[in-house]
C-alpha distance (Angstrom), angle and dihedral (degrees) to the residues before:
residue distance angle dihedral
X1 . . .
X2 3.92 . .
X3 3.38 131.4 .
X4 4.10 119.2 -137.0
X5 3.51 125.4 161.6
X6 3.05 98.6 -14.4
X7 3.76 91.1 -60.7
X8 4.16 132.5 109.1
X9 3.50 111.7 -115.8
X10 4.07 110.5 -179.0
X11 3.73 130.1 -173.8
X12 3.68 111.5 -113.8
X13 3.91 125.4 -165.9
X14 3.38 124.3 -78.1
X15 4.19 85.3 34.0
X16 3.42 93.5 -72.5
X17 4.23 115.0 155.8
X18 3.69 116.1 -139.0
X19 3.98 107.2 -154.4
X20 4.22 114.4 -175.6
X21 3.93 141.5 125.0
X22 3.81 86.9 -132.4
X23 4.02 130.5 45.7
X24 3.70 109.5 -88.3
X25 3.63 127.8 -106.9
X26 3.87 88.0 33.5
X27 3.90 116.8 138.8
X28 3.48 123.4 -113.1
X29 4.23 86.6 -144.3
X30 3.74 132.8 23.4
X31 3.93 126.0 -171.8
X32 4.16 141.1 128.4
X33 4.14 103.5 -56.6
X34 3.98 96.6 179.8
X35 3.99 104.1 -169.2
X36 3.29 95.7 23.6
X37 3.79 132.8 114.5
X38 3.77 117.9 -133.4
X39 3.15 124.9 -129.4
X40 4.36 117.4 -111.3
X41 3.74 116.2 -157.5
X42 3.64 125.9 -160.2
X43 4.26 101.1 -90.2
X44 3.22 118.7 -166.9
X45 3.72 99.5 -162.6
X46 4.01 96.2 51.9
X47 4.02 112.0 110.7
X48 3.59 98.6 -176.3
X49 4.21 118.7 115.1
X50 3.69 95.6 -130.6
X51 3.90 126.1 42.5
X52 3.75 113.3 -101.8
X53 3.73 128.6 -103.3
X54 3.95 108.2 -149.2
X55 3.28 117.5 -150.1
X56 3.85 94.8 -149.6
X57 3.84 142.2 19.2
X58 4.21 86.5 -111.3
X59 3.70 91.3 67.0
X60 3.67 95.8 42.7
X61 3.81 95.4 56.8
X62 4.27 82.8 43.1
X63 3.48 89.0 53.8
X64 3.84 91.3 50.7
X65 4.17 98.6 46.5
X66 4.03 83.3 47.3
X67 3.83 85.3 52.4
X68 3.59 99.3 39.0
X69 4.26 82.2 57.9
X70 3.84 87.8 50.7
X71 4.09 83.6 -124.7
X72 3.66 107.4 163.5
X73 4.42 109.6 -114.1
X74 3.68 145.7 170.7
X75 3.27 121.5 -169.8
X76 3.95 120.6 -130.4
X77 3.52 92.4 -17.1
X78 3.71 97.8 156.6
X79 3.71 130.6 33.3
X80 4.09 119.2 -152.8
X81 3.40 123.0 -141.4
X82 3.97 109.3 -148.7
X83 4.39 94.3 166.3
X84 3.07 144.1 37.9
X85 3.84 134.6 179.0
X86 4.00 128.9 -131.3
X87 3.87 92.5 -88.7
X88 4.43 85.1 52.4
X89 3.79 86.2 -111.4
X90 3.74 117.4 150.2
X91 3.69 105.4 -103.8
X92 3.99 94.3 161.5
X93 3.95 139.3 19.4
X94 4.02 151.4 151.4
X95 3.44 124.2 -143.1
X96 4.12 102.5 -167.4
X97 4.09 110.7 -128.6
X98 4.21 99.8 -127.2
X99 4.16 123.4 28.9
X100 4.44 102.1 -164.1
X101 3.58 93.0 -168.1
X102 3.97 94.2 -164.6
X103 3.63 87.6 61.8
X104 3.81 104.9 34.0
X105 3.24 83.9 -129.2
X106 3.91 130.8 146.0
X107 3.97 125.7 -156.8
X108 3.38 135.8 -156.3
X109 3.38 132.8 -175.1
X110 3.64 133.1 -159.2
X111 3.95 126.7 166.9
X112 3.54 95.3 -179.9
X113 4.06 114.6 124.0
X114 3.78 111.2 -86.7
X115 3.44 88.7 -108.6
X116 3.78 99.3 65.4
X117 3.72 95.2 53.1
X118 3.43 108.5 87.9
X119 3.58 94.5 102.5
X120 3.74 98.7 59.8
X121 3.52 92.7 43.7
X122 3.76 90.7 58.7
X123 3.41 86.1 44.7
X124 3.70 91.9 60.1
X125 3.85 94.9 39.5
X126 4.19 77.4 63.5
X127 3.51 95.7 42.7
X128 4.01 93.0 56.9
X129 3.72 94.6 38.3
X130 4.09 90.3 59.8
X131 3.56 99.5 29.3
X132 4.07 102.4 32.5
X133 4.08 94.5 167.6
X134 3.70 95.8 59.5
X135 3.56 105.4 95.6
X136 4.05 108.6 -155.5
X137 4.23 131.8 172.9
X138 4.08 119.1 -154.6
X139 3.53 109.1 -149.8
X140 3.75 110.9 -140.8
X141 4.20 126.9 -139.2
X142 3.77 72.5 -106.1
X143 3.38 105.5 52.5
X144 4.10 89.5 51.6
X145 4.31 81.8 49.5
X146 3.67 83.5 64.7
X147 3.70 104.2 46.5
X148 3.94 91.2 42.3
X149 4.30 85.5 54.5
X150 3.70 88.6 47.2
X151 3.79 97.5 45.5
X152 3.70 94.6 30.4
X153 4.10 99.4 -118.9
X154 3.60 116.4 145.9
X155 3.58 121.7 -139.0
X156 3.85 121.7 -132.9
X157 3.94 126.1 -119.3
């Protein structure tokens, strides 16, 4: 990447220059669109096999700063089983949103009020008791206030 002006211009296939003061392909706007189909740009950084199906506009505009950064991700790769019943049926688990390999890292993203997020948290709490050498970050309604300041996104009411 090179730095001009102040601005990010990246070198896209085909020789292509990318000039812009934010990464490109991010949204202008970001909220709940139930019923509707979200977009899934070309990343470059994604290792999954099969394109991924976000399930909300947060992840998609994660997905895309992760990309921009040319961090290696998958997204839901793994899904944790933290109960069972008496018959060893799954009765509860958590499947994290973003895997960054190079880090051994898993992400998950919530933009739900702080409030309202009590039950992933608990969920967590569960999901490092059981599985203590799986390192994992929730990312906070806060935490995606920041990111959208610093790379000038504005979030939907």
């Amino acid at each position: 990447m090179l730095v001009d002006s102040g601005r990010a211009r990246a070198a896209r296939p085909g020789g292509r220059v990318v000039v812009s003061s934010r990464p490109p392909g991010l949204s202008g706007a970001i909220g709940t669109l139930e019923g509707v189909l979200l977009e899934t740009p070309d990343f470059q950084a994604y290792r999954g096999s099969e394109p991924p199906r976000f399930a909300n506009p947060a992840e998609l505009e994660y997905a895309k700063i992760l990309d921009w950064y040319g961090i290696p991700w998958l997204y839901e790769p793994t899904t944790f089983v933290l109960e069972r019943d008496d018959e060893g049926r799954v009765t509860e688990a958590f499947a994290p949103d973003f895997y960054l390999p190079e880090q051994d890292l898993y992400l998950e993203v919530t933009v739900m009020k702080q409030s309202l997020v009590t039950r992933k948290n608990r969920k967590l709490r569960k999901l490092r008791a059981l599985y203590p050498d799986i390192k994992i970050k929730l990312f906070y309604e806060r935490d995606f206030e920041r990111l959208a300041a610093r790379f000038g996104l504005r979030k939907a009411s």
